[in-house]
VEXDREN-2710 file (C-alpha; in Angstrom, 1 decimal):
% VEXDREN-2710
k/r/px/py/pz
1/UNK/-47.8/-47.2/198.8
2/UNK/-44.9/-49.7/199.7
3/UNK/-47.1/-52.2/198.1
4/UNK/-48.1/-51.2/195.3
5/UNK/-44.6/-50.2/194.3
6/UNK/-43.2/-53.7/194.9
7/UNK/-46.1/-54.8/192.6
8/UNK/-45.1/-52.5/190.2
9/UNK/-41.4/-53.4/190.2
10/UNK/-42.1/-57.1/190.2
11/UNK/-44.8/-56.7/187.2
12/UNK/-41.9/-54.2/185.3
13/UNK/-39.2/-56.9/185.8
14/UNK/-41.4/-60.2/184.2
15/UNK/-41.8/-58.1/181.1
16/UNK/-38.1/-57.6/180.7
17/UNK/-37.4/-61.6/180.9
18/UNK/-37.2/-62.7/177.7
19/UNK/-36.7/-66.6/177.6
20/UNK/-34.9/-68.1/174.4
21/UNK/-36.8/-70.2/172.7
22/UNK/-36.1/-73.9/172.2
23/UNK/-34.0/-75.4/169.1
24/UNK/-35.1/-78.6/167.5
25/UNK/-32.9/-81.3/165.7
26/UNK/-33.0/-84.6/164.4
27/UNK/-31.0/-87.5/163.0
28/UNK/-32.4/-89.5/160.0
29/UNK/-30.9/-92.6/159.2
30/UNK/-30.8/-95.8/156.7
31/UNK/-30.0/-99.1/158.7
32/UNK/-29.3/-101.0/155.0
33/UNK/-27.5/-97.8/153.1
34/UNK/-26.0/-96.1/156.2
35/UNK/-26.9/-93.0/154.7
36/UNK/-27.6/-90.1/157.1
37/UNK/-29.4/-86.3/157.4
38/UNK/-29.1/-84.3/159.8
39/UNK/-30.6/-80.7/161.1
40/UNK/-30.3/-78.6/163.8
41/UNK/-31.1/-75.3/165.2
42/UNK/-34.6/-75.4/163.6
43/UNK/-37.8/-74.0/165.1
44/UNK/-40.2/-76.7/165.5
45/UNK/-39.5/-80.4/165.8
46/UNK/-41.6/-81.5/162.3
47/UNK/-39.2/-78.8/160.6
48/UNK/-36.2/-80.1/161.9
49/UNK/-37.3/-83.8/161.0
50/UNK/-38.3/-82.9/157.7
51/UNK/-34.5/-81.5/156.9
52/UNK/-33.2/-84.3/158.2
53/UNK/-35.0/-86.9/155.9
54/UNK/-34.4/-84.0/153.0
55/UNK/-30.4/-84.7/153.8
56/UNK/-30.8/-88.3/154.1
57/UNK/-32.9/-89.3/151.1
58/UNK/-35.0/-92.5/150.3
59/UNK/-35.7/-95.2/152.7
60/UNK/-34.4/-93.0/155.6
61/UNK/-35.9/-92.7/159.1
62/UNK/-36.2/-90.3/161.7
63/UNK/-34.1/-92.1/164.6
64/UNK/-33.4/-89.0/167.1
65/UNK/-35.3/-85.9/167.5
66/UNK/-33.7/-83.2/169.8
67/UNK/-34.5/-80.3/171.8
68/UNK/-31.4/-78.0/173.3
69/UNK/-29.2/-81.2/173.0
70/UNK/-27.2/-83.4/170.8
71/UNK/-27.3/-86.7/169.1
72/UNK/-24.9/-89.2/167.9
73/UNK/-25.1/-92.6/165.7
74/UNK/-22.3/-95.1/165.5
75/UNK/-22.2/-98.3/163.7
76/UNK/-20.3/-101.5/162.5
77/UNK/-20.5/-104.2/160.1
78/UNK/-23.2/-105.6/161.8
79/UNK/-24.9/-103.1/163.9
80/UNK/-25.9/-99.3/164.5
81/UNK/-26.9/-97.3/167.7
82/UNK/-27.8/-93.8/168.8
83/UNK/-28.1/-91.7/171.5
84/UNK/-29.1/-88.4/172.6
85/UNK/-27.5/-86.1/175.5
86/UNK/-26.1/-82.5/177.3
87/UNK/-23.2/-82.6/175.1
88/UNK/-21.5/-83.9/172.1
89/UNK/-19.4/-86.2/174.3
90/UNK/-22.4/-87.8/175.8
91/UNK/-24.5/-88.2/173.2
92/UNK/-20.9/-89.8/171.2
93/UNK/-20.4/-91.7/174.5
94/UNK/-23.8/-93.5/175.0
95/UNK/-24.2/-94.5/171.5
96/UNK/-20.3/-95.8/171.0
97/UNK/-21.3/-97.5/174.8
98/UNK/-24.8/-99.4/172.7
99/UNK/-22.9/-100.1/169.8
100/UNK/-20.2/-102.5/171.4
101/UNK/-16.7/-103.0/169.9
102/UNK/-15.3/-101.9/166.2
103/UNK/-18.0/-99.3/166.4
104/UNK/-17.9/-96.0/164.2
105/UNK/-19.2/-92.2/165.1
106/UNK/-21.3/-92.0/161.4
107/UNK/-23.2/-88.8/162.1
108/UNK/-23.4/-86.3/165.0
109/UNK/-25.6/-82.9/165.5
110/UNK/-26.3/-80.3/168.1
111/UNK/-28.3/-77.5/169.0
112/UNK/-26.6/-74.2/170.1
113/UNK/-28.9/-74.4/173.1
END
């Protein structure tokens, strides 16, 4: 009896777990224009890519994709880097690290999980 009861509970308690599902994001980009696009919060990763082009326009390319993260690009005269990570900062912090000197934050996006 014991037994089955803790079966019971434990089978009772998996159906009340809901998980959140993931968020998907992306960062378009045009190395000659430095045009940008960017999505977030979006249900699949195609989705969010596709907004992100959409924002970006012509001669743009997908250059981050993100799930339950963020992404940044910086850039200078002469050059342009991303990077992805657990926050704003780190994903602002890698990318500005890639980029070297007189470097610029152009776009940055998160998801809200």
């Amino acid at each position: 009896m014991l037994k089955k009861f803790g079966l019971l509970a434990v089978l009772l308690a998996s159906i009340n777990v809901v998980h959140a599902a993931d968020n998907y994001g992306a960062i378009a980009f045009n190395s000659g224009t430095y045009a940008y696009g960017f999505a977030y919060d979006h249900k699949t990763q195609a989705d969010a890519n596709q907004r992100a082009l959409s924002e970006c326009g012509r001669g743009c390319k997908v250059v981050l994709e993100l799930m339950n993260e963020c992404g940044a690009i910086y850039r200078n005269n002469s050059r342009y880097a991303w990077s992805n990570g657990r926050s704003r900062q780190a994903a602002e912090n890698g990318a500005r690290n890639q980029c070297g000197s007189n470097c610029k934050l152009v776009a940055w996006s998160c998801t809200t999980r």
